[in-house]
N, C-alpha and C positions, 0 to 999 in steps of 0.2 A: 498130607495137607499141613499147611504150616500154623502153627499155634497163634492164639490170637494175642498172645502178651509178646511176640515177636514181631507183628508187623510193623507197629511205631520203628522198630529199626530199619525194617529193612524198607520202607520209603525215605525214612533220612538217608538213610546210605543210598537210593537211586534217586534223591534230589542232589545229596555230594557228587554221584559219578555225572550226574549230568550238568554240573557245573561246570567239574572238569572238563567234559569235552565239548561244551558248547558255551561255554562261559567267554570267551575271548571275542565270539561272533555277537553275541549277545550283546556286549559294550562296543562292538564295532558298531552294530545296527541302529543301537542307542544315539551315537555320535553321528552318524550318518542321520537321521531322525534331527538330530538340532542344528546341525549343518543346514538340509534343508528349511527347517523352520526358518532360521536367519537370513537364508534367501529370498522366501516366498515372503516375509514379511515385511511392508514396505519400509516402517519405522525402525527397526532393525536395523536394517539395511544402511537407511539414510544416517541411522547415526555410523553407523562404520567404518561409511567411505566419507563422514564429516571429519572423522580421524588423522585419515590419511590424505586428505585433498589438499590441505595447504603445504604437506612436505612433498607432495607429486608436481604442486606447483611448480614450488620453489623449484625444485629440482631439473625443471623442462623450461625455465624460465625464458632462454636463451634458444629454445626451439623454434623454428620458422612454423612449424607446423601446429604446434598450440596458440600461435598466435593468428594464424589464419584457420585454426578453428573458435577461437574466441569473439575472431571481428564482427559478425553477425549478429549472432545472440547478445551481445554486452551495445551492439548499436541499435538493435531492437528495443532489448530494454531501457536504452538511455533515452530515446525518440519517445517509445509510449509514456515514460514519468516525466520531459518536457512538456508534451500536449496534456497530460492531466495538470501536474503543477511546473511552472518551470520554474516558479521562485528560488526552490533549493537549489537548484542548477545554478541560476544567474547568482546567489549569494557564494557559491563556494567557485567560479573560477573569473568574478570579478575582480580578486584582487591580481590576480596574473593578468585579465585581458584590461582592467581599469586604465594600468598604466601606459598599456603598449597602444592602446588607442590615442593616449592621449601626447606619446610620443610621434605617432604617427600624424594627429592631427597638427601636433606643433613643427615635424617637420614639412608639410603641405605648405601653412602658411610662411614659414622663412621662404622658401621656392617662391610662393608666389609674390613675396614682395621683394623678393628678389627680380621676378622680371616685371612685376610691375615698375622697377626703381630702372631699370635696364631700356623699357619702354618708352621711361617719362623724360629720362636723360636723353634721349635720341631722339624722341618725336616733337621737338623744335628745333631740332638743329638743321642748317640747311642741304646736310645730304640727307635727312629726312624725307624730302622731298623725292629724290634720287631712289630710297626705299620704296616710296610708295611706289610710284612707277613702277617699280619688278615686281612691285606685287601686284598690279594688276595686270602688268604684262604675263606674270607666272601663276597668276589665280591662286598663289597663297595668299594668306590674312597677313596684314602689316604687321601684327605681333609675330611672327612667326619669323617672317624677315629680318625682323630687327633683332632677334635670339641667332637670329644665325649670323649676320653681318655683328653682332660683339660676343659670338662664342669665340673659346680660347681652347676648348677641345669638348666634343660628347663622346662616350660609348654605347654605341647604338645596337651594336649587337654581339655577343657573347657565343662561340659554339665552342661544346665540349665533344673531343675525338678518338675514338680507340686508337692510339697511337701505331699496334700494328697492321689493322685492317682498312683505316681510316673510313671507319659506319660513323656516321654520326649518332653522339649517344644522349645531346641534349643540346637545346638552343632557344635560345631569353635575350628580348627585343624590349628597346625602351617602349614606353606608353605609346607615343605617338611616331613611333616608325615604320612603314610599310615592307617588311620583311620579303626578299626572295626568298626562290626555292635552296632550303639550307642546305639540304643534300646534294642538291648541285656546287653548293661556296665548300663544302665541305670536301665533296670529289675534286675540286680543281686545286684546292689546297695540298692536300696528297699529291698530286700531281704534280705540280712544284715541286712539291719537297723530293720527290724522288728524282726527279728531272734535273734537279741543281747534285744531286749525291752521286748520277749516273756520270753528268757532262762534267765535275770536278774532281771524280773521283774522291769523294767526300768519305769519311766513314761513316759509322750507320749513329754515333750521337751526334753528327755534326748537321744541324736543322738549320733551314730559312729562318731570322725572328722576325725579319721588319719586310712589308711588302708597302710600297706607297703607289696608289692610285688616285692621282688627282688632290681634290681634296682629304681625299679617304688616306688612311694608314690599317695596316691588319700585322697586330702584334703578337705575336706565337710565345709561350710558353710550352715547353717540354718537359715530361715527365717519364718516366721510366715505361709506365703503360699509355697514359692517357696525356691528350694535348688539349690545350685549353688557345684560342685563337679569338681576340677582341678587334671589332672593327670599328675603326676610335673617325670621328669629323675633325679639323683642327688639327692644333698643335698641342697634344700632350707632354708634360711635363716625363723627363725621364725616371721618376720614383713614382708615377705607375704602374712602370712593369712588374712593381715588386707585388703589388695586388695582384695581378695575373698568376707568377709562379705560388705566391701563395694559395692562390684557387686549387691550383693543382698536388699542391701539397695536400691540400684540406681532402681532393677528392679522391688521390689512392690510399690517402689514410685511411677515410670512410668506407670505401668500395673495393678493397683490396679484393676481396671474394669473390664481389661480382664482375670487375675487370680480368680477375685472373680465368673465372669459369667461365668467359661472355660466352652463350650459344646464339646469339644474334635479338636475343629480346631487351629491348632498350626499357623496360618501364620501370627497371630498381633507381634507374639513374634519375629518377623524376624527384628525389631525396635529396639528387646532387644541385638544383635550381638556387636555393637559396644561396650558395656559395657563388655560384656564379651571378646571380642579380647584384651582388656585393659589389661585381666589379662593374657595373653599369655605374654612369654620374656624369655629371658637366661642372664646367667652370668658365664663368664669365668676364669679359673684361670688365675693370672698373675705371672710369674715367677721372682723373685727378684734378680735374676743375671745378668750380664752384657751379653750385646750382643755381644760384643767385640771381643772375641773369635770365636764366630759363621762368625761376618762379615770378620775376616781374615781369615780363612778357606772359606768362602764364595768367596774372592778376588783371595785366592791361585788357589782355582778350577779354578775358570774365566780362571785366564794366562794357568794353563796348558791344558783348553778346548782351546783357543785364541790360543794357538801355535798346538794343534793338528790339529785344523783345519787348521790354513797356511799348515803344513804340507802335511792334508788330498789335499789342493787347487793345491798345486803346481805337487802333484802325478798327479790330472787328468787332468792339465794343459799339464804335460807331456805324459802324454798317449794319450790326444786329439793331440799335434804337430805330433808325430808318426804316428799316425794314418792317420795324413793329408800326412808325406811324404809318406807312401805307397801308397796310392791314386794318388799320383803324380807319383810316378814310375811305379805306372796301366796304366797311358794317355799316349797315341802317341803324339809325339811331345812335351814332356816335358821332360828336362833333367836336373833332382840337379849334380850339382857340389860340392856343399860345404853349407853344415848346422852347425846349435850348436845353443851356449846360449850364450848373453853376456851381461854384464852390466843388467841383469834379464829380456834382452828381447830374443827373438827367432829371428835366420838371415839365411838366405838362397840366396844360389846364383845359376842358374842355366841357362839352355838354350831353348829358348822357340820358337818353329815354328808358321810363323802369324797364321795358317791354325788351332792351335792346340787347344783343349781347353779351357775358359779363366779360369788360378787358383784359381780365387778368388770364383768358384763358386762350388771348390772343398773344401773348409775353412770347411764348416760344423759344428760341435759348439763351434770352436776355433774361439778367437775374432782378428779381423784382426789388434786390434790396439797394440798386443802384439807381432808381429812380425816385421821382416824388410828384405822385398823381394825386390830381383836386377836380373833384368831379362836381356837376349841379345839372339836377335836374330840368327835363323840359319834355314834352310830347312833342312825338318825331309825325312827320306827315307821310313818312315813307309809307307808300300804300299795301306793301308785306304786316308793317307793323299798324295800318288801321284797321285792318282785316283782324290781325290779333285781339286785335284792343274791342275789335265789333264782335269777337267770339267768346270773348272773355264775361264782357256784359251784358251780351242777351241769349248765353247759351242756347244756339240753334238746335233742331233735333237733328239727326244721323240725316234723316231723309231731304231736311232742305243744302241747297248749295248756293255757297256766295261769293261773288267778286265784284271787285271796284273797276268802274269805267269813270275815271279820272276821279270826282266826288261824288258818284252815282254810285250809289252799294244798290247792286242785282240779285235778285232773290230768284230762286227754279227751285222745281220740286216739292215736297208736299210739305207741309207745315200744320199745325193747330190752327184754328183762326183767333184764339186768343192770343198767342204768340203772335202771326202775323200782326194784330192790331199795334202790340205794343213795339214792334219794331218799327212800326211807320211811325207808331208816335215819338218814340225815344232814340230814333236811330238818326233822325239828322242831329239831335244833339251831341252826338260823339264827334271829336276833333278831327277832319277829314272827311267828315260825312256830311252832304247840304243834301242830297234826297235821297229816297227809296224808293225802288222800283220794283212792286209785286208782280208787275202782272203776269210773271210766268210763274207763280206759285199759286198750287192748288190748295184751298183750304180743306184739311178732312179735321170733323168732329172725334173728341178724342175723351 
């Protein structure tokens, strides 16, 4: 048995030995242990990889794939902080979008008064006339005519071509032109070009540029991969084409990657548009005569449209006062004496029963501040308005009924007999009334 003043050692000595051989795991398990913690912990965690997320950015900046995993979540959260406030928004990319609108609005209206001046210069001259006719024979609008009889050239449509497969890989039409089927202009284009390389024995950089149809021209630009092809109205000037090849410059600069891997999906090239609307435009004649002419012919018209119409004003000025006196010679109890015109207004005098009418609400779409009405009283005998005037002052009851046989007031039905007396008595005194006739009215006690 071992002494008791020896055993403080010999547990130091098996805490030592077992440092030694387990001591290594021990600090392993430990580090495994805050590893975990750091994981399982969210706040941990998030500061961690707050660390390292802007140097992973940066680093992947130029990856197609963090950018199409970003599009989502940064347009979600840009959509949800516009509908709660959009102020912040609209103050931080008004000064980029301020100007470009206001560029945009200032080139709208040069265009438009541009064809308004293009318009107003032709629409009195005398093949004006000549215009209009095709435009009715062609059921376009006379503006639209006259932009095309003084175009000088448009490009109306723009398509972009994979030069060895000839797919079309993008295609941009003015505002207002009715576009074919591209991929059909696109396949006969190819088709050309191979057809002029086979029948000439061409080499393979030597390409169609100018195709003329008609009024139409279609101006080809080459480029090593991609073709750029404008289908111009008119007569374009020959420094043009240098906008076209520079499209095409612009667009294998851009698209090298996607020209060079095409697998036949056209929608990276939808980046390429802006480049090619560039080369959309028109340019109009300008006529080197004076306007002068047009503007006094323009002023003469005015005065004699400006006096037809007084003229036209004052006919149905007068046909509406007419109109109103017949209306007034329809009403009982209204009587003109004396009408006309004077000093350019309308006057009427006549005689009016209180009982009658009120005139003013026979006016109808003559305005009442162009006349000058003078009214006087009088008791009308129309027998509508003695009837009135006999209800008004001997308030009959519900039960009796009354009408006029010429100046005979007829009384039926049932009445008071104190009411009946005083109608016999007071009723021939009303204007239109010389007797009363009871005898088809029953007295009941009341």
């Amino acid at each position: 048995m071992m002494p008791r003043d020896a055993r403080p050692d010999a547990d130091q000595a098996l805490d030592e030995l077992r440092r030694i051989l387990v001591g290594p795991e021990l600090d392993v398990a430990q580090r495994v242990e805050q590893v975990e913690h750091r994981i399982d912990d969210p706040r941990t965690r998030s500061e961690d990889v707050s660390q390292v997320l802007p140097q992973a950015l940066l680093a992947r900046k130029d990856d197609p794939a963090l950018a199409h995993a970003m599009e989502k979540p940064v347009a979600a959260a840009i959509g949800k902080t516009v509908r709660r406030d959009p102020k912040p928004l609209v103050e931080a990319i008004f000064p980029v979008i301020g100007p470009a609108i206001r560029r945009s609005i200032a080139h709208a209206m040069r265009q438009m008064v541009e064809q308004f001046n293009a318009a107003l210069e032709n629409s009195l001259s005398p093949k004006s006339l000549l215009w209009r006719l095709e435009a009715r024979r062609t059921g376009r609008s006379f503006a639209e005519v006259v932009l095309l009889k003084t175009l000088v050239y448009r490009v109306e449509q723009v398509f972009l071509i994979r030069r060895e497969s000839g797919i079309l890989l993008r295609h941009v039409t003015a505002p207002d032109v009715e576009a074919r089927d591209a991929n059909l202009v696109s396949a006969m284009l190819t088709a050309i070009q191979d057809f002029v390389r086979d029948s000439f024995s061409a080499g393979p950089e030597d390409a169609v540029e100018t195709l003329q149809v008609g009024e139409f021209a279609v101006w080809v630009a080459q480029g090593r991969q991609a073709v750029v092809a404008a289908v111009i109205r008119g007569s374009p000037p020959a420094e043009l084409r240098k906008g076209r090849q520079e499209a095409v410059d612009t667009v294998e600069r851009d698209m090298a990657t996607e020209l060079g891997d095409f697998d036949g999906d056209t929608a990276p090239f939808e980046a390429c548009e802006p480049a090619l609307e560039a080369c959309l435009g028109q340019a109009t004649a300008r006529k080197k005569s004076s306007l002068l002419p047009a503007l006094v012919f323009a002023l003469a018209l005015a005065g004699v449209l400006w006096m037809g119409y007084g003229f036209l004003e004052g006919l149905v000025a007068q046909r509406r006062w007419e109109a109103y006196l017949e209306r007034i010679e329809e009403e009982p109890g209204l009587v003109v004496t004396a009408s006309g015109k004077r000093d350019g207004r309308f006057f009427l005098r006549g005689l009016r029963d209180p009982l009658a009418r009120d005139p003013a609400d026979l006016l109808g779409d003559l305005d009442a501040g162009t006349i000058a009405v003078n009214w006087e009283l009088y008791v009308a005998l129309d027998p509508a308005l003695v009837l009135k005037r006999v209800v008004q002052a001997m308030e009959p009851p519900s039960t009796a009924r009354l009408r006029l046989d010429g100046t005979v007031l007829i009384v039926t039905g049932e009445a008071p007999a104190a009411w009946s007396r005083r109608l016999e008595r007071d009723g021939p005194l009303l204007p239109g009334v010389t007797r009363v006739d009871t005898s088809g009215l029953a007295e009941v006690e009341r």
